[in-house]
VOGU-3710 file (C-alpha; in Angstrom, 3 decimals, decimal comma):
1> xxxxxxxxxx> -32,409/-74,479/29,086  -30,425/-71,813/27,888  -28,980/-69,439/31,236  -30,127/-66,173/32,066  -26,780/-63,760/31,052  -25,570/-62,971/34,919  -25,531/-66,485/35,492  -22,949/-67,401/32,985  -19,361/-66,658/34,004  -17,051/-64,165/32,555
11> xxxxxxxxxx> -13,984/-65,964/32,846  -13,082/-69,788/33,031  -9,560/-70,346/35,001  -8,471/-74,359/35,115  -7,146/-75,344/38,328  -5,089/-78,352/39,721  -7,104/-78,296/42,534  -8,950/-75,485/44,754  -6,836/-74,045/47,746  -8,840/-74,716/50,646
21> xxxxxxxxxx> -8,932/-73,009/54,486  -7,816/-74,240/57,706  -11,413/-75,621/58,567  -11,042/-77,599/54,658  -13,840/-75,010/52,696  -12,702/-73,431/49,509  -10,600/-70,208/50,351  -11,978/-67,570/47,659  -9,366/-65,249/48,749  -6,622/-67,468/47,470
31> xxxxxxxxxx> -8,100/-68,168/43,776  -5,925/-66,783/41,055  -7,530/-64,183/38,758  -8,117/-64,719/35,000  -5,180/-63,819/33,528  -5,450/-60,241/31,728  -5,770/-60,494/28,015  -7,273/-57,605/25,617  -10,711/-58,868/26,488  -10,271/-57,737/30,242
41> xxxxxxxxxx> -10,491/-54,253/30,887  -8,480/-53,140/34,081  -10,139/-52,540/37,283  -11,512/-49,347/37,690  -11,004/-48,050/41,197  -13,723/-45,802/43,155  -14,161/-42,413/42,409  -16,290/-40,919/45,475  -16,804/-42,303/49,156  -19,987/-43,842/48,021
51> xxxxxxxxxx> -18,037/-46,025/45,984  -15,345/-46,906/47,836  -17,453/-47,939/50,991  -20,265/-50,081/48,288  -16,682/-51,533/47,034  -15,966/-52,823/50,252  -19,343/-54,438/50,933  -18,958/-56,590/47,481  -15,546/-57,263/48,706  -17,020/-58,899/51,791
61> xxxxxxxxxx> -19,808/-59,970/50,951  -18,236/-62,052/47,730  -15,377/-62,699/49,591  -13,212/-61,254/47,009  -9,833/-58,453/47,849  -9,942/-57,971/44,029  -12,598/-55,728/42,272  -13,507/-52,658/40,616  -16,907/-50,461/40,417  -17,650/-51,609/36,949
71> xxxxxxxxxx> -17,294/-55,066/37,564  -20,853/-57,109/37,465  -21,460/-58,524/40,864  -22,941/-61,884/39,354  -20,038/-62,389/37,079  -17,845/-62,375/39,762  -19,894/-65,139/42,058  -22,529/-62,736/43,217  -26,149/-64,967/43,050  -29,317/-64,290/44,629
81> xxxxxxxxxx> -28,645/-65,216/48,413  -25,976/-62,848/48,568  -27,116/-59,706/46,616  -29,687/-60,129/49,535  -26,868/-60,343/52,213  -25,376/-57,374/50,096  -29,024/-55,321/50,161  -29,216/-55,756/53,603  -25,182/-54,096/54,243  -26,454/-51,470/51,930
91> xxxxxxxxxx> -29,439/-50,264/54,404  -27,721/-50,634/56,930  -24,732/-48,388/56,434  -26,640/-45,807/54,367  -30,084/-45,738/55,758  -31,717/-45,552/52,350  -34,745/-47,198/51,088  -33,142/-49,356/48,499  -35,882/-52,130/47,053  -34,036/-55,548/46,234
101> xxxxxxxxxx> -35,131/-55,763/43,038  -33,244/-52,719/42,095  -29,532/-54,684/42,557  -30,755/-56,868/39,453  -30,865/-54,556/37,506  -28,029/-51,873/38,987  -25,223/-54,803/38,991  -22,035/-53,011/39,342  -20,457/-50,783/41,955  -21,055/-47,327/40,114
111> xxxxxxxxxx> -24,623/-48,301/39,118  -25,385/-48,930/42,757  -23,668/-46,117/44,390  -25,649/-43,543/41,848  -29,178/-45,575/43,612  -27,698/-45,136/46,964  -27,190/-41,361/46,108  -30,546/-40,551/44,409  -32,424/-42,359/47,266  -30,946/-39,928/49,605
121> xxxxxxxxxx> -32,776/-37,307/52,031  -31,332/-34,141/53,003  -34,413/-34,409/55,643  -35,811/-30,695/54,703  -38,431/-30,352/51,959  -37,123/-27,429/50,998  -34,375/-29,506/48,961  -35,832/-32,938/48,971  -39,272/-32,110/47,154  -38,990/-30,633/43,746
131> xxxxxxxxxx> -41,576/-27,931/44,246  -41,533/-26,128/47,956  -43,911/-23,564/48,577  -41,271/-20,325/50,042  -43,667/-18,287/52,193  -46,907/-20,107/53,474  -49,696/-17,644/54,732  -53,219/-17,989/55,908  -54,114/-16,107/52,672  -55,939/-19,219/50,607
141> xxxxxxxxxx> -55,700/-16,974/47,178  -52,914/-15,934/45,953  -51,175/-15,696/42,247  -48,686/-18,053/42,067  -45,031/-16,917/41,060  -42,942/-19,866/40,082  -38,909/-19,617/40,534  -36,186/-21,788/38,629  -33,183/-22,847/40,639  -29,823/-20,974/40,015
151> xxxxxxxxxx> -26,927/-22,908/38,903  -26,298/-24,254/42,295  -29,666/-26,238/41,711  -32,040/-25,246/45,216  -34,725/-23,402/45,801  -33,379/-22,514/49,169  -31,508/-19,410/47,836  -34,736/-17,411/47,300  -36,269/-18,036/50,739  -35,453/-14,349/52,040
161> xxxxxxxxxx> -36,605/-13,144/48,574  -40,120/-14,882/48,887  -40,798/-13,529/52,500  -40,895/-9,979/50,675  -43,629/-11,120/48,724  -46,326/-11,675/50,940  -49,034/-10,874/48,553  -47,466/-13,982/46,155  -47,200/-17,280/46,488  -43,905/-18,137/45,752
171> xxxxxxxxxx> -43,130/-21,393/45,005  -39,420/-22,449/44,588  -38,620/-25,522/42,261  -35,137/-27,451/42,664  -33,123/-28,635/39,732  -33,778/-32,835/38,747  -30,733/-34,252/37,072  -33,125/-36,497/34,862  -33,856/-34,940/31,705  -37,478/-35,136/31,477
181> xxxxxxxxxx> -37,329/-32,006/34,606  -39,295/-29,587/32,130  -42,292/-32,375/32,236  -42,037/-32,386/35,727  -42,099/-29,209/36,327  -44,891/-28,754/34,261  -46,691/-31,381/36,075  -46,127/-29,763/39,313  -47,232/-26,210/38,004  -50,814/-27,698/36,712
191> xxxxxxxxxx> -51,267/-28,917/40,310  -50,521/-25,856/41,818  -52,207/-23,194/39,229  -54,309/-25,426/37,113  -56,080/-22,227/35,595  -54,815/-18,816/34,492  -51,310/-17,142/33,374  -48,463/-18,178/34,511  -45,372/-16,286/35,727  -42,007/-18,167/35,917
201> xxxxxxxxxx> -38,459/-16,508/37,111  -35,205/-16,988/37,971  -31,759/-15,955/39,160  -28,620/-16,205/36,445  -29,165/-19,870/34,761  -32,738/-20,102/36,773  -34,007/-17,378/34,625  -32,750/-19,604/31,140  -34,271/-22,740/32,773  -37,427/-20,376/32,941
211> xxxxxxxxxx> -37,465/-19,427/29,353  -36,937/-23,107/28,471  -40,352/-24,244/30,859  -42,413/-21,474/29,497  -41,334/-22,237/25,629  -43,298/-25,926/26,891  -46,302/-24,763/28,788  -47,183/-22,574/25,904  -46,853/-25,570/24,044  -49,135/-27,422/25,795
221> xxxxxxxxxx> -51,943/-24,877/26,027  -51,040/-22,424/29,108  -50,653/-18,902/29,015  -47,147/-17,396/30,483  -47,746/-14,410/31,870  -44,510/-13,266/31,734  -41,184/-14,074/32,445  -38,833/-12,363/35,192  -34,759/-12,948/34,701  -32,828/-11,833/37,579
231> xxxxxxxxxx> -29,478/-11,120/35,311  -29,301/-13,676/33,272  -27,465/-13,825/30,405  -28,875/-15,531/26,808  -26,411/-18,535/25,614  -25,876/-18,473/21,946  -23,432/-21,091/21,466  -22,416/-23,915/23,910  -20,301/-22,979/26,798  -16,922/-24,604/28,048
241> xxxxxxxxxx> -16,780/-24,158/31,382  -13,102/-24,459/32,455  -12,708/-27,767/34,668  -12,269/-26,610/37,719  -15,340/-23,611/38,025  -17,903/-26,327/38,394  -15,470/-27,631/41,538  -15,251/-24,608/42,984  -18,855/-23,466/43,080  -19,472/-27,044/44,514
251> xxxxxxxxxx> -16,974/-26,458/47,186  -18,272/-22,701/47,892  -21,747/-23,635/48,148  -21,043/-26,640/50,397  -19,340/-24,877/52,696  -21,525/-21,722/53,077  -22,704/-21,719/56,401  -26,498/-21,320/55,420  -25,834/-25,063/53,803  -23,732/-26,912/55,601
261> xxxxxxxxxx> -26,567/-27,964/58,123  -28,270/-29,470/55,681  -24,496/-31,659/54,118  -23,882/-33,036/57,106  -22,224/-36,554/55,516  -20,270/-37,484/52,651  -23,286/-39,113/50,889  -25,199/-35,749/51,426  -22,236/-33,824/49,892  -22,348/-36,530/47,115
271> xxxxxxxxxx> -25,415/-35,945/46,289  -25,823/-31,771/46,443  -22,207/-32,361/44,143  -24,315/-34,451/41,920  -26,682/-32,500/41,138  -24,668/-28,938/40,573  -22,489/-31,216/37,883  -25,449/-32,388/35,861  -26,956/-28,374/35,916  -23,479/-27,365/34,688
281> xxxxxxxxxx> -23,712/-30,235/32,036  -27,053/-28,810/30,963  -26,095/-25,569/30,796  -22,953/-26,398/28,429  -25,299/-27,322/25,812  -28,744/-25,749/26,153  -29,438/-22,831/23,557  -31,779/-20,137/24,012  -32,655/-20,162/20,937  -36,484/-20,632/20,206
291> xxxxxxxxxx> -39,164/-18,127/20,166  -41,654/-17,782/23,337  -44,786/-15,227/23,336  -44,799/-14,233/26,939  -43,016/-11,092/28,203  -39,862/-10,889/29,186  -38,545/-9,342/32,001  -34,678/-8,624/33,003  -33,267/-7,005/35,952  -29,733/-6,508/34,779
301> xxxxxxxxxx> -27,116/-5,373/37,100  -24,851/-2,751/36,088  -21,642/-4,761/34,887  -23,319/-7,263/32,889  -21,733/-7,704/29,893  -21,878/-10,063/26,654  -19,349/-12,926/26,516  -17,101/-14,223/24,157  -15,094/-17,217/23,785  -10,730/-17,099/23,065
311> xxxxxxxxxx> -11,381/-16,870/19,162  -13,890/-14,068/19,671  -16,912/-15,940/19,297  -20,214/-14,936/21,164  -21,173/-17,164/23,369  -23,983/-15,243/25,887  -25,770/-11,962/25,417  -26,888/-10,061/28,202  -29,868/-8,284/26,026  -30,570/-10,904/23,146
321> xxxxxxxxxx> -34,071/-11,852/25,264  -35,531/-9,622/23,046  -34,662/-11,115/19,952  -36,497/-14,763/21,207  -39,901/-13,082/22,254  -43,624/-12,382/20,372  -43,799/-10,245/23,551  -41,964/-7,342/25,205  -38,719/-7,216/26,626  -38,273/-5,177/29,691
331> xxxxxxxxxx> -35,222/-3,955/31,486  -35,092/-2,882/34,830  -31,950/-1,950/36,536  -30,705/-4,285/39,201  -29,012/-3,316/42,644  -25,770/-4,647/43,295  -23,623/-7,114/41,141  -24,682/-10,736/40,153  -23,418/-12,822/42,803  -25,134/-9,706/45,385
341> xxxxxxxxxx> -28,342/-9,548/44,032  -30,648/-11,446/46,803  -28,644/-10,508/49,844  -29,107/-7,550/51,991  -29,034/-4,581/51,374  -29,711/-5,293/47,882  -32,333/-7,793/48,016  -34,766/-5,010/49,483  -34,630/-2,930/46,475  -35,016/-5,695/43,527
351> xxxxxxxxxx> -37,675/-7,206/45,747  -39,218/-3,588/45,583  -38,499/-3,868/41,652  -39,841/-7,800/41,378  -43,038/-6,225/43,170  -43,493/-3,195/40,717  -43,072/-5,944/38,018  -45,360/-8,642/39,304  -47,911/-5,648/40,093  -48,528/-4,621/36,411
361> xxx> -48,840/-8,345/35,036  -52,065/-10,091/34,248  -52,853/-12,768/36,334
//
């Protein structure tokens, strides 16, 4: 019978004989490597603490000093007694819920590190569910205001926003690397507000990722009531983010002291990194480019301006909203610049505006 691929062995190395131990067993630690030829890529060392510590389990769990995180853990003597041993090591010094099965499939060092990461809890729903409701009240009906994640990907940022909307139920929604999100969050919505409009917003890139989820709902049926951008900025042409700004709002936000409860380990870190890098890499390509029939709402502050690339290209417009609605475009003057606009003391005046707004829409 023909053997299942991760049974067969990459490399064949003849031997004399095999160097054995004190005790006269086989010492693995001694066998030569396959010789590199053009067929054998070079080892690719770990590039995060997830990896590195995974790398070290393999190593002692195979019994091998020599690996990388793309190497398959069957082809290099792992079988099905030891990716046991190796599931165990992994629970154990991670404290995830990490199902067996799942190494069969996720057979290298990288692969396995990523299901370590995504299995995860920060241990607050506010950032481990997708959808959070921001201000619970006793109130059992309330219209339903739904807010996209800025580019740092939580919900947790609006929190003092949503307790000066008592009258709403504000409902915060984090950003999911996997690229079905918009389904999701569509999903999620329908259980919350299966009937009526809806009303979607969002700080800078939140308020893009808004326009994006109502452009679906209204394709699947559901009235958008509207659609309330707090400054951001339509993206006409994909945007190159210089290397290290995606670092350095990682950094910033991991070390603001509202967060840094909630990052207490490297894994943690890992993972809120994670997720900010794939939410940059969506916003480098995603155009705002289709045409929605809900309202449009923008509270832009004072020195927003339109973009352009070195060559003079245009790459965001602050005002081209109104060019991609069947509605009405409103703007409403924001207090404060961008990276000021939810904390005190401007947060009390475009919560004052986000009322007047949310007031005069249909629900």
């Amino acid at each position: 019978a023909e053997l299942p691929a991760f049974m067969v062995p990459a490399h064949f190395v003849g031997l004399e004989s095999l160097p054995l131990n004190a005790n006269g067993k086989v010492d693995r630690a001694a066998l030569p490597l396959p010789a590199a030829d053009d067929r054998t890529p070079a080892r690719v060392p770990p590039a995060s603490t997830t990896e590195t510590t995974i790398l070290k389990l393999w190593q002692d769990v195979l019994e091998m000093p020599h690996l990388g995180v793309t190497d398959n853990f069957f082809a290099v003597g792992g079988h099905s007694l030891k990716v046991t041993k190796l599931a165990g090591r992994l629970r154990e010094t991670f404290a995830v819920p990490l199902p067996l099965t799942a190494l069969f499939t996720a057979t290298t060092v990288r692969e396995q590190a990523a299901l370590v990461v995504d299995a995860a809890r920060f241990g607050y729903a506010g950032i481990d569910e997708t959808m959070i409701l921001l201000n619970p009240s006793e109130v059992s009906e309330r219209p339903c205001f739904f807010l996209l994640p800025p580019g740092t990907g939580d919900a947790l940022g609006y929190l003092q926003l949503a307790q000066l909307l008592p009258d709403i139920a504000v409902h915060g929604l984090n950003f999911l690397p996997a690229n079905d999100r918009l389904q999701t969050y569509a999903r999620l919505i329908d259980t919350a507000s299966p009937t009526g409009p809806i009303v979607l917003g969002g700080y800078s890139a939140g308020g893009n990722l808004a326009y994006h989820l109502a452009a679906m709902l209204e394709q699947q049926g559901r009235v958008v009531g509207a659609v309330v951008m707090l400054d951001s900025a339509q993206v006409v042409r994909p945007i190159a983010f210089p290397p290290e700004e995606c670092a350095n709002v990682t950094r910033a936000f991991l070390d603001h002291a509202s967060i840094k409860p909630y990052v207490s380990t490297p894994l943690l870190r890992e993972k809120a990194a994670r997720v900010i890098a794939a939410y940059y890499q969506h916003m480098s390509h995603t155009l705002d480019a289709h045409q929605i029939t809900a309202d449009i709402h923008g509270l832009v502050c004072a020195d927003s301006r339109d973009y352009h690339d070195t060559a003079g290209a245009l790459i965001t417009r602050t005002h081209g909203w109104r060019d991609v609605t069947r509605g009405r475009y409103h703007i409403h003057p924001a207090n404060g610049s961008h990276n000021e606009l939810l904390y005190p003391p401007n947060l009390d005046v475009n919560a004052q505006t986000l009322r007047d707004i949310l007031a005069g829409i249909s629900w």
